[in-house]
N, C-alpha and C positions, 0 to 999 in steps of 0.2 A: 356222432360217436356210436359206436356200435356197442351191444348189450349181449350178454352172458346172463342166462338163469340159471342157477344151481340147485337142484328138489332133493332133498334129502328123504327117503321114507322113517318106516318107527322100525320097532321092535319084534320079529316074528315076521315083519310083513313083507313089502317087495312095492316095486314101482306105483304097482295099479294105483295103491294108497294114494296116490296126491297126482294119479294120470287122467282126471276129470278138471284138474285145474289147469296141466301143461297142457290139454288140450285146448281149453278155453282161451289161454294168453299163447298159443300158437295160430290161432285165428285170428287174436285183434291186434298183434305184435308181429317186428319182423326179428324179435330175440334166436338167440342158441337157445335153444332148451335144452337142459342135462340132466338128465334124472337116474342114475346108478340104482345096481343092486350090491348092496353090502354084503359084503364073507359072509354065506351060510344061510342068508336071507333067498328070496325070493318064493314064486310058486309052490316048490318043493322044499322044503327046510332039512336043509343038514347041519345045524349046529355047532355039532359034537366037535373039538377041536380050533373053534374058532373065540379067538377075545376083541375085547372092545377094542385094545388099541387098533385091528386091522381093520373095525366099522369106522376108525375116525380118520386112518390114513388113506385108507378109499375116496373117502368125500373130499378129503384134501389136496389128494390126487386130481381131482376129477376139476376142484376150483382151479387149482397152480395150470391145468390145462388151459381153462376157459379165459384163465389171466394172460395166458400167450396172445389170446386172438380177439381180448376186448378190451375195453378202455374202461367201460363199467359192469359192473359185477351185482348182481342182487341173488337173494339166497332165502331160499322158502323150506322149513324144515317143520316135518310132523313128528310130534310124540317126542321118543329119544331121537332123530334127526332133529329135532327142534333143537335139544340142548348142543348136537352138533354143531349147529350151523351156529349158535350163539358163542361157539370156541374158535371158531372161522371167524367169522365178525370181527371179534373181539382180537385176532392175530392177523386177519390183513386188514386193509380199509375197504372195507364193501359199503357198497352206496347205502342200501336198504334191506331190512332184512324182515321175511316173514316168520311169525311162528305157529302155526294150527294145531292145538292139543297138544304144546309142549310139556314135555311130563318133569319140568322143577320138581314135583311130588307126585305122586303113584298111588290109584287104589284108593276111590270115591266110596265106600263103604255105603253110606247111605243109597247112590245109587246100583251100586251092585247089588245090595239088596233087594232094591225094586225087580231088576231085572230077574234074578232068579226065582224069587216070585211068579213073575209074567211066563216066566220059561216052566217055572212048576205048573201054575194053570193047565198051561196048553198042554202039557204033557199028560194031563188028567185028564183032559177034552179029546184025547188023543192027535194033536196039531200042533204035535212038537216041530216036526220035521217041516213046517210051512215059518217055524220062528226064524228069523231073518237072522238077529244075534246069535241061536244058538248056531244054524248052519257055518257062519260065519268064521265061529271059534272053536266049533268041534276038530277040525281037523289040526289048527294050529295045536291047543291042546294034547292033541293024539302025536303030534310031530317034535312039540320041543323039548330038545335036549336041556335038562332042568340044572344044570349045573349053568347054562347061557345064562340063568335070570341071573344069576350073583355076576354076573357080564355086565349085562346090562345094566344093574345099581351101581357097577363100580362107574359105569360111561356116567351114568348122572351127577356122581359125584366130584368123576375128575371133573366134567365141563362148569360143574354150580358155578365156581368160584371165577370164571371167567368172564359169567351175566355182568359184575359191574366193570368192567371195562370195554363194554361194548359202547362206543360213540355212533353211532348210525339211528336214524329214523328206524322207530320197530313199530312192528305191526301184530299185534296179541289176539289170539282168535282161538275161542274154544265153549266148544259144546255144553247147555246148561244140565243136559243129561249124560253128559259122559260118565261113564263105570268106571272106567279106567285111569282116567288123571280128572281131580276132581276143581270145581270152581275154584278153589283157592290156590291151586295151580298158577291159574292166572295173575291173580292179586299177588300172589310172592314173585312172580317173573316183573310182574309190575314196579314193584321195589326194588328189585334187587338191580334193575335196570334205568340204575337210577343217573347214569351217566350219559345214558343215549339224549341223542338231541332233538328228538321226539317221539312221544308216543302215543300209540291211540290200542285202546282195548276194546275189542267187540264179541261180546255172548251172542250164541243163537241159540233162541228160545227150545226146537226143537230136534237138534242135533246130539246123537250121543258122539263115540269117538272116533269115530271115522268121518270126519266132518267135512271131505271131499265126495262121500256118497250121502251125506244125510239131507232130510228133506229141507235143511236152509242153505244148499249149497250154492244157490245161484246169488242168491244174498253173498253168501263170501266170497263167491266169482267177482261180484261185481268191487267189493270192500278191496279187495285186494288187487284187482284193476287200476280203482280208482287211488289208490297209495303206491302204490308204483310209478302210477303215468308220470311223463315228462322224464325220468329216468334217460339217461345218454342223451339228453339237451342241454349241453353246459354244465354236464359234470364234470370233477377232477381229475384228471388220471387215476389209477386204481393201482396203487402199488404196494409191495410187502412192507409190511413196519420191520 
């Protein structure tokens, strides 16, 4: 049976986010890889004029495609793509689904404070501009349309309530340093996914939120390799509920 992967990125960001992974399983796989850019997302951010429901009917778009041309279907989603693809899930029958720093809950307090800390140092050391994080987020910052983020909470909140009807093997993976969507993140996607038919949660000790570039990525290359395999070996057909 042939295989369809579906990559959803986050919030602000654009493909690259989770194109260290589609890379990885287009070398050891002979899958579709699909990886979209959502309304207003990508490299350049235009915002302004764009709502969540066209970030959900994009991805939606993009799976009801990959449903024409496979039999099985799996679905890897970061951040707010996380809670997308768990409303995917949860509305067709996908084999398996991944989540990396899905943001059930937003804004690690405790670690964003560390961070801007680490960012004030350096900026008193004068070696702001060698800070990874700050380079990073400066420009998002300087680009988003702030009226997007009440967007973006509404996408979490439609998608929350869909976690418990997802039945698929899930796959929970998030950064113990993340800023941005904090540990417990996890632990409530845990719960609240309490219908899937298995799950396995995995912290990386040294990952903040970009957990496709962080230095435990090969670790999650591999976690997520190895929760996949076997996929389109005697799977069910993949059809709309």
């Amino acid at each position: 049976m042939s295989v369809g992967c579906l990559c959803i990125h986050g919030y602000t960001g654009s493909p690259e986010e989770v194109q260290p992974l589609v890379d990885y399983l287009k070398v050891r796989t002979d899958w579709e890889m699909v990886n979209p850019t959502l309304p207003g997302h990508g490299e350049d951010l235009d915002l302004e004029g764009h709502y969540y429901q066209e970030w959900i009917a994009t991805a939606e778009l993009a799976l009801m495609d990959l449903l024409k041309r496979h039999d099985t279907i799996v679905i890897i989603g970061f951040s707010m793509g996380g809670m997308i693809a768990s409303y995917l899930a949860a509305k067709y029958n996908i084999t398996r689904l991944v989540l990396l720093s899905a943001a059930g809950k937003y804004v690690s307090l405790p670690q964003m404070y560390k961070d801007i800390v680490e960012m004030a140092v350096d900026a008193w050391k004068g070696m702001l501009d060698s800070n990874d994080l700050f380079k990073r987020y400066q420009k998002k910052m300087r680009d988003t349309y702030w009226f997007s983020t009440l967007e973006f909470m509404k996408c979490v909140q439609f998608t929350k309530p869909y976690l418990a009807s997802v039945t698929c093997p899930v796959l929970i993976i998030q950064g113990e340093l993340d800023g941005m969507v904090p540990r417990s993140a996890a632990e409530f996607l845990n719960e609240e996914l309490d219908s899937a038919e298995e799950k396995e949660v995995v912290f990386l000790k040294q990952s903040k939120h970009l957990v496709c570039h962080g230095e435990d990525r090969d670790e999650l290359f591999d976690h997520v390799l190895s929760f996949l395999v076997g996929v389109g070996e005697g799977e069910d057909e993949q059809t709309d509920r």
